[in-house]
VEXZA-495915 format. One record per residue: residue in one letter; x, y, z of N, C-alpha, C, O in turn. Coordinates in steps of 0.1 Angstrom, whole numbers, plus 5000, padded with zeros to 4 digits. Layout:
VEXZA-495915
aXYZXYZXYZXYZ...
END
This chain:
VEXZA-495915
x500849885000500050005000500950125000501750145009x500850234988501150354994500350444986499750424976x500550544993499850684984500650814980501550844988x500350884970500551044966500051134971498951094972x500051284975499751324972499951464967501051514970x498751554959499351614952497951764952496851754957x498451894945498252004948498552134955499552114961x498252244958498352364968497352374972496252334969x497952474982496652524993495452604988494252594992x496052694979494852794969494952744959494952834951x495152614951494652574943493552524939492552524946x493452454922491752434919491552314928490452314931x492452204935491752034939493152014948494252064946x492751914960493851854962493751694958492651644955x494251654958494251464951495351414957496551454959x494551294960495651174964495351074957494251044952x496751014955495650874951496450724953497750734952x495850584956495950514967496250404962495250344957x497550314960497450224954497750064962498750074969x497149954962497549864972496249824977496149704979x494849904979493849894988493349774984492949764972x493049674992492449514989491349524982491049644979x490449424977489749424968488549374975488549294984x487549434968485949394984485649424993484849365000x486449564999486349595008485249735004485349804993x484349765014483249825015483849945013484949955019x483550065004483950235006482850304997482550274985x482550415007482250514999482150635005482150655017x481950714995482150865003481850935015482651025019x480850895022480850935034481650865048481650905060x482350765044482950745049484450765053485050735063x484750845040486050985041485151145045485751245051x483951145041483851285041483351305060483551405067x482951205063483251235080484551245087484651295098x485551185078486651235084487251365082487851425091x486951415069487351555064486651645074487251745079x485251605078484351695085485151705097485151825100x485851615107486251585118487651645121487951685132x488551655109489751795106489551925106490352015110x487951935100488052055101487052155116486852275117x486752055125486252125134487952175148489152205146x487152175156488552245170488352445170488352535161x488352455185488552585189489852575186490752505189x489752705179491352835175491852805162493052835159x490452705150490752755137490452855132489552925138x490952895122490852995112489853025107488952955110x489653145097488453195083488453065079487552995082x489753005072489752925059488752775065488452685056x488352755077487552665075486052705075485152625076x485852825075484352885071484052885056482952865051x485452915048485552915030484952745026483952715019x486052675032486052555030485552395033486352315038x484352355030483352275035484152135023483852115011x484952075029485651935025484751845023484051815032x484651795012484251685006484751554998485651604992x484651444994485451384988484751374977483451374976x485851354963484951314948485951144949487151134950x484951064949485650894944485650894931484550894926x486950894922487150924911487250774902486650754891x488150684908488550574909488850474913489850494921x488450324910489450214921487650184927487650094935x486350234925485650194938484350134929484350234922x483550074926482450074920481249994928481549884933x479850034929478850024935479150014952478549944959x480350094955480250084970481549984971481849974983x482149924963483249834966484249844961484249864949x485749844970486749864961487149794952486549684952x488249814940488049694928489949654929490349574921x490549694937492049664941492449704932493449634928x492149814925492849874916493250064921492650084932x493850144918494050254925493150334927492350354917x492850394938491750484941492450644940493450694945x491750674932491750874933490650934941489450914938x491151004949490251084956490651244958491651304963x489451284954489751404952489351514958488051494957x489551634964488651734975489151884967490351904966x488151984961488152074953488452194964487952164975x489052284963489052434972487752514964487452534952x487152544974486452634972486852774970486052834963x487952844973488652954976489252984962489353094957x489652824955490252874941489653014934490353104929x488353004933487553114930488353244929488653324919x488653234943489353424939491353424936492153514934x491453284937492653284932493153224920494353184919x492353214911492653144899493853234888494553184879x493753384892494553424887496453404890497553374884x495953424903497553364911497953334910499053374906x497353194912497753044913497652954897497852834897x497353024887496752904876497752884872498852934876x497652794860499052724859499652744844500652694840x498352884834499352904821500153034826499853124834x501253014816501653144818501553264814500853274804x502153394819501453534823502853634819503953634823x502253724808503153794809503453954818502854014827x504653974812505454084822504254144826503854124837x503554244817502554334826501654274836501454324847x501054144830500354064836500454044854499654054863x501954004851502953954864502854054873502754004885x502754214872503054304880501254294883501254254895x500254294881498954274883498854104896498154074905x499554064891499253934897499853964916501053964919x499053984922499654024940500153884947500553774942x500053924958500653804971501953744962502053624961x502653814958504153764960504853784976504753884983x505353704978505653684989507753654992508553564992x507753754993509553794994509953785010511153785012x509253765020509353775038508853655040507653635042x509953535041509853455050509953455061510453545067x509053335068508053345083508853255087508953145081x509853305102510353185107509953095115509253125125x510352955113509652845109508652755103508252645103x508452845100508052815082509252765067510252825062x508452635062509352635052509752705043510552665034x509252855044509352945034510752985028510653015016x512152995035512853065034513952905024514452905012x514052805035514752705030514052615016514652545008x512652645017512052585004512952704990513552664980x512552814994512952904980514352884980514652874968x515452874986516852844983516952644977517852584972x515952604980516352474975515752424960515852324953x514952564959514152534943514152614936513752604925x514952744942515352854935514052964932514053054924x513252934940511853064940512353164942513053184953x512053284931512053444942510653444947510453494958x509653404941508453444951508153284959507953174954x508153354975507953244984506653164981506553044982x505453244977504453204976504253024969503352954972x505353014961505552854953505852764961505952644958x506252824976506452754985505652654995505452534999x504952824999503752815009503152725008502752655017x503052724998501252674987501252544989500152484991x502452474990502352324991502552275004502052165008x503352355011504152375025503152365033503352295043x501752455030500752465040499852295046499552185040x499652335055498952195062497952165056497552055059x497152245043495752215041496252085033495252015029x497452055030497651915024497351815028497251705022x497151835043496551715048495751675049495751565055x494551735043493251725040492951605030491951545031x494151585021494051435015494851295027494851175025x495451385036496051285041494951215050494951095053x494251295053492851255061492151165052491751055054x492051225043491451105030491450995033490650925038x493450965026493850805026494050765039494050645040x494450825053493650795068492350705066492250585069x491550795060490350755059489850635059489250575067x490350625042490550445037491350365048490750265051x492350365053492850265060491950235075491850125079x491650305078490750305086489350215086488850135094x489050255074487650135069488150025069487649925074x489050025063490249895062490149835072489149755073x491149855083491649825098490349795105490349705113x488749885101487849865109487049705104486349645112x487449665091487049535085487549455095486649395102x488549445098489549375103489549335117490049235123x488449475121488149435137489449515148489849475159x489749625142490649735146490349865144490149925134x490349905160489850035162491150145163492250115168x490950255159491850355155490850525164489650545162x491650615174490750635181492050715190492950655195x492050865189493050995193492251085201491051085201x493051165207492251245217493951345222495051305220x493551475226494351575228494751575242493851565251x496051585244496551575262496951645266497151645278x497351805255497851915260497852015249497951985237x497552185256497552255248498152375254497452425263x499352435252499452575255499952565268499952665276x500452435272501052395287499452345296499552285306x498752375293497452305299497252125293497052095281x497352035306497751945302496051845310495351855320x496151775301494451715306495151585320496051505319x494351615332494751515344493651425344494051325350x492351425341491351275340490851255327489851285322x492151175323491851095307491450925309491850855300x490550875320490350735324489050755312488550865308x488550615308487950595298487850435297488850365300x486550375293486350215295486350175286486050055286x486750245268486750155255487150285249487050395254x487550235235487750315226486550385222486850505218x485050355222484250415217483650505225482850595220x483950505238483650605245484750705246484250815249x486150715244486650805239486050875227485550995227x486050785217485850845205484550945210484751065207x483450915216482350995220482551105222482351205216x483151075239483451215245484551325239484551445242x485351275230486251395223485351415211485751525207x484751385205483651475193483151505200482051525194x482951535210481851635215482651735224482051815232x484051735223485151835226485551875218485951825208x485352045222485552225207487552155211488352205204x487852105217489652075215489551915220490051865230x488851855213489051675214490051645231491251595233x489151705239490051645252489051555258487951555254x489351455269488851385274488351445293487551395300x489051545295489151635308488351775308488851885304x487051765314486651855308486752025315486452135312x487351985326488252085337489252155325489152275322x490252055320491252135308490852175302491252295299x489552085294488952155277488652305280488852375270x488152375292487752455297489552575297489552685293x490352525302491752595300492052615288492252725283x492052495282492752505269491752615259492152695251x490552585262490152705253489952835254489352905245x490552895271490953025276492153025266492053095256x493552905267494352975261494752995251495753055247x493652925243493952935228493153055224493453105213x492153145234491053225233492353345233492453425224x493253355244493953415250495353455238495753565235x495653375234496853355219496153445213496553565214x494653405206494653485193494353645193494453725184x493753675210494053805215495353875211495553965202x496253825220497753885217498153865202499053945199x497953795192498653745179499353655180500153665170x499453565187500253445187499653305182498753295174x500353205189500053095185500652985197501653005204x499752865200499952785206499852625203498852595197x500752525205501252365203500052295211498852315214x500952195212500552075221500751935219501751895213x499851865224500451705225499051645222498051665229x499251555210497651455209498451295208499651275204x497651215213498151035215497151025205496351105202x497350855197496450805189496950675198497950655204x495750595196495650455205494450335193493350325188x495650265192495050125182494850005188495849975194x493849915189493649865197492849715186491849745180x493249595185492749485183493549405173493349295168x494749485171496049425161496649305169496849305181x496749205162498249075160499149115168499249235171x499849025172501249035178501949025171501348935164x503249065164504149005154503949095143504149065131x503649205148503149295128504249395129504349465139x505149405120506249445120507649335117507549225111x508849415123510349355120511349395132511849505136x511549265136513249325145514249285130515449325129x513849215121515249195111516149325104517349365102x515149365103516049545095515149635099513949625101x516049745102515749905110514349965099513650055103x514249905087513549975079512249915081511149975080x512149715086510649705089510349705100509549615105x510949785107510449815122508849895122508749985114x507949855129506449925124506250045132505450125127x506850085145507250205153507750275148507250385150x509050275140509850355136509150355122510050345114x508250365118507250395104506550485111506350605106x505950435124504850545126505350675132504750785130x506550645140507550745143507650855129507150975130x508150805120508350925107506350975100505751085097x506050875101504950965097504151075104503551175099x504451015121503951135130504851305126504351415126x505951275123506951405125506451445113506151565112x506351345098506151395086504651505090504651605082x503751495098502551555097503751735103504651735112x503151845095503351985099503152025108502052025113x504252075115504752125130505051995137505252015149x505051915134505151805148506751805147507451835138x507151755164508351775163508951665173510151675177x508151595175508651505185507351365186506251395183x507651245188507651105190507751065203508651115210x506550945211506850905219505650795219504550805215x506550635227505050535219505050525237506150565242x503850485246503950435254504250545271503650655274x505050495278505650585287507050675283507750725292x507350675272507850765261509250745271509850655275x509350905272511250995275510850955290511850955297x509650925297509750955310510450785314510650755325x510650685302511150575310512750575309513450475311x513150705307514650775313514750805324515750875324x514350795334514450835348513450695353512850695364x513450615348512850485354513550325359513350235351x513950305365514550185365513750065354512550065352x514549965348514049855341512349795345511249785339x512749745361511949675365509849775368508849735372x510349905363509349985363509250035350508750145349x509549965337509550005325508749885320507549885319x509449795317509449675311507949555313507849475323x506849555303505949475308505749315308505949235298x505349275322505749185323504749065314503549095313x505248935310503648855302503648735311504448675318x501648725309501048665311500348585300500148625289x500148465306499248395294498148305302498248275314x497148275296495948215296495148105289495948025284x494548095288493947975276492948075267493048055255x492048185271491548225263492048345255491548365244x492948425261493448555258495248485251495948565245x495748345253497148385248498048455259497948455271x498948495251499748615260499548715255499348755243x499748785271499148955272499948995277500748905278x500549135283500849225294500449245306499249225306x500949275322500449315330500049465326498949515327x501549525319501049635314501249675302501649595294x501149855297501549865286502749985288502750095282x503349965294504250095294505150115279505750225278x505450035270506150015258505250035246505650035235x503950065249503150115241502750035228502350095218x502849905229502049825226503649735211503549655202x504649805215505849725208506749725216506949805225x507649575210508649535216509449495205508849445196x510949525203511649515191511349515176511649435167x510549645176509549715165508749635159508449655147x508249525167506849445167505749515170505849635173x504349445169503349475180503549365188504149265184x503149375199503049285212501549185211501549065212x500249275210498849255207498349325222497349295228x499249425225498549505235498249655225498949675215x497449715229497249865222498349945220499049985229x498549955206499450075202499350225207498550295202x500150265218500050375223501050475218502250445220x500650625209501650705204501650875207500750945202x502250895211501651055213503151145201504151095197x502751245199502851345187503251495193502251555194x504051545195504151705199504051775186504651735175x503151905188503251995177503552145186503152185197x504452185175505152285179503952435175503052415167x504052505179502552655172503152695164504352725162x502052705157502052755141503252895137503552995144x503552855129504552975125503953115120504253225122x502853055113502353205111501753265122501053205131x502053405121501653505135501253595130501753645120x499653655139499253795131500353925141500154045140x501553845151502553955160503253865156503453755161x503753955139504953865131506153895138506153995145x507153795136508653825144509353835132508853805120x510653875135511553965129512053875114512153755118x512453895101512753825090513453935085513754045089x513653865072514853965060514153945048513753835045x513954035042513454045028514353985015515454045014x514153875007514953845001515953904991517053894987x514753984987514954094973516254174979517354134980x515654284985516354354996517254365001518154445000x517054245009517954215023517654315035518554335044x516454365035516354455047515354375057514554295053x515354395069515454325076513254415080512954535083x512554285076511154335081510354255088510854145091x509054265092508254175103508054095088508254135077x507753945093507653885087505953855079504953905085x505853785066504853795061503353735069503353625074x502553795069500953735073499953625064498953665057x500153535065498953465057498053425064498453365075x496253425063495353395069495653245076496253165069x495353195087496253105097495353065109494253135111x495652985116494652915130495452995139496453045135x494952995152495553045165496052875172496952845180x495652835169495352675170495452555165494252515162x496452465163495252355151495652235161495652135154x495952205173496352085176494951985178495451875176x493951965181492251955177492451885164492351755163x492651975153492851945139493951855137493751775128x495251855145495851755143496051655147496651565141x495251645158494651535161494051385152494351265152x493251465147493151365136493651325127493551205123x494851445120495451425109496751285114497251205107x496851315130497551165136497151055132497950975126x495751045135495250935136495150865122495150745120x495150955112495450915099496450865090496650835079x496950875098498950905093499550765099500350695093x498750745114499050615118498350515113498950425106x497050515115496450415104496750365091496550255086x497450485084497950425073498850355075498750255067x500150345082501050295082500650125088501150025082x499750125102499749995106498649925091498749805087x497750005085496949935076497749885068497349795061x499249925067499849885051500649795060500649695054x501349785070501949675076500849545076501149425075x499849595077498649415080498649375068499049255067x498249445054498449395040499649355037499549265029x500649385041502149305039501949225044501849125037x501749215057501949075064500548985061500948875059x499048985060498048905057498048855043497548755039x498748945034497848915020497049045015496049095021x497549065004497549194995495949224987495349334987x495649124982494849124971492949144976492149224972x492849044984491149034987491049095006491949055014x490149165010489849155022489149065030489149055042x488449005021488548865032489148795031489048745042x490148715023491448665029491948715040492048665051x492448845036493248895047492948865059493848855067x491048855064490548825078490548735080490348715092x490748615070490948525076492148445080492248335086x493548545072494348485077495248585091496348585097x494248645092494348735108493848615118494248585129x493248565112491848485120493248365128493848355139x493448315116494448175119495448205128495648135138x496348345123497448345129497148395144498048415153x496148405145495348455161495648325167496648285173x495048275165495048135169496248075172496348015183x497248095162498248015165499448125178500048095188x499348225171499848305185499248245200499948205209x497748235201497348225211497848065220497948055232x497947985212498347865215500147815214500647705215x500647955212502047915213502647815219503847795219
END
């Protein structure tokens, strides 16, 4: 399994498109377009999700509701293109034209890819940068999230994120008796928290940021729950299935840090308070007493829940821009404004949860069998079994 994807942020469409997805497996549009719906909610977004009402077009790969194991395109239009078609279009414009055409963008925003994108592609206007650079790309990543998720849910695996911190406000009663009651109680959180003492902080401080012109991070976990033991590789560093999800977490914009389990805090821990101990049974197999390793051991799964949390750093754009250099120039000015969230860790939330799903969905097709989804369940089915009876 892997995917593309492709477009800008003020462009006409973004598109991804999906190749690997098994064959017979149930999809159709509303089953991505609730996810797109679920990106774009969270206290301390932006205008741009008032412009923008995400939808998916199933282009190909899917027919009467079934996929055909052939590649899927999916596709989500900008509504916004409207007023930027001159901008952004793709024939070309001459000299007079050029001086008509606005938002060139010469003031890179630090930390933003703006500054290192235009020296590595040679842009004078940063704007060729932005455009791809911007998060709204994730909007397809939510997409093929999407799909893997219907996938993984075939399969009898739940996929299921929630926010632990925002702005140094950190949620202290995250107890919960299934994944579906998570999943509950955070849609029905304006910042997907499970603490509703915090949700109550966190949306002073995100209320409190967009006052001053700033911007604020945080920390969101995704938690997978009903996977195999054995999905992954201790043989090579490359099929390790942690260190997959590890890169895709950081790959998501602003994130800047990885932790599966009891993370950095099992540096200040002795072994014997790290390390979970197994148990076995006749009906369950072997299990954990606990999960402090977050659901891998020698970049396996264990078949305890995949536990991963994600830091994102605040948004680089600031409407209290900090200091930059004009490229043209070289004179030193506030840095450029682009319309922007006070907020998006809510929103990235999910964009987690999709980024991981994809990766454990394409580790289960490696390892079950590529082609049909019910094979695949059934040879989950077997190897269940035989794990369990080791």
């Amino acid at each position: 399994m892997r995917y593309i994807t492709a477009g800008e942020s003020h462009g006409p469409q973004l598109t991804t498109i999906l190749e690997g997805i098994p064959a017979q497996m149930p999809l159709v549009a509303e089953d991505i377009n609730f996810e797109l719906a679920r990106r774009q909610k969270g206290h301390g977004r932006g205008r741009r999700m008032q412009i923008e009402k995400d939808t998916v077009q199933i282009l190909s790969g899917v027919r009467h509701g079934k996929t055909l194991g052939s590649p899927i395109t999916l596709v989500v239009e900008n509504n916004d293109w409207t007023h930027w078609t001159k901008i952004m279009g793709s024939e070309p414009i001459s000299e007079n034209e050029e001086e008509e055409v606005k938002r060139k963008l010469t003031r890179p925003r630090p930390g933003h890819a703006d500054l290192v994108g235009a020296i590595k592609y040679g842009h004078r206007d940063m704007r060729n940068v932005l455009e791809r650079s911007s998060a709204r790309e994730t909007t397809v990543r939510v997409a093929a999230g999407a799909v893997a998720k219907k996938l993984l849910a075939e399969l009898g695996i739940t996929v299921a994120g929630h926010v632990l911190e925002i702005g140094g406000v950190k949620a202290e009663n995250i107890e919960y008796k299934n994944l579906q009651e998570l999943k509950e109680r955070t849609e029905n959180s304006p910042v997907r928290c499970l603490d509703e003492v915090a949700e109550k902080k966190m949306m002073a401080a995100i209320d409190q940021a967009k006052e001053e012109g700033d911007s604020i991070g945080g920390i969101v976990e995704v938690i997978i729950e009903g996977l195999p033991a054995g999905i992954g590789s201790y043989v090579h560093y490359d099929h390790k299935l942690d260190a997959k999800i590890a890169a895709a977490m950081v790959s998501i914009n602003a994130f800047k840090g990885v932790e599966f389990g009891i993370g950095f805090e099992a540096a200040s821990r002795p072994g014997s308070q790290v390390h979970d101990e197994i148990i076995w049974n006749k009906d369950s197999g072997y299990t954990r007493k606990t999960n402090n390793l977050g659901g891998f051991e020698g970049g396996m799964t264990t078949g305890m829940p995949i536990v991963v949390r994600g830091v994102m750093k605040p948004i680089p754009t600031l409407y209290k821009p900090l200091q930059s250099v004009d490229i043209d120039s070289k004179e030193p000015f506030e840095a450029s404004i682009e319309r922007s969230d006070s907020c998006a860790v809510p929103a990235a939330s999910v964009v987690a949860e999709a980024v991981v799903a994809w990766e454990v969905a394409k580790a289960v097709v490696d390892q079950f069998g590529k082609d049909r989804i019910d094979l695949i369940r059934e040879n989950i089915q077997q190897w269940n079994e035989r794990a369990r009876t080791y």
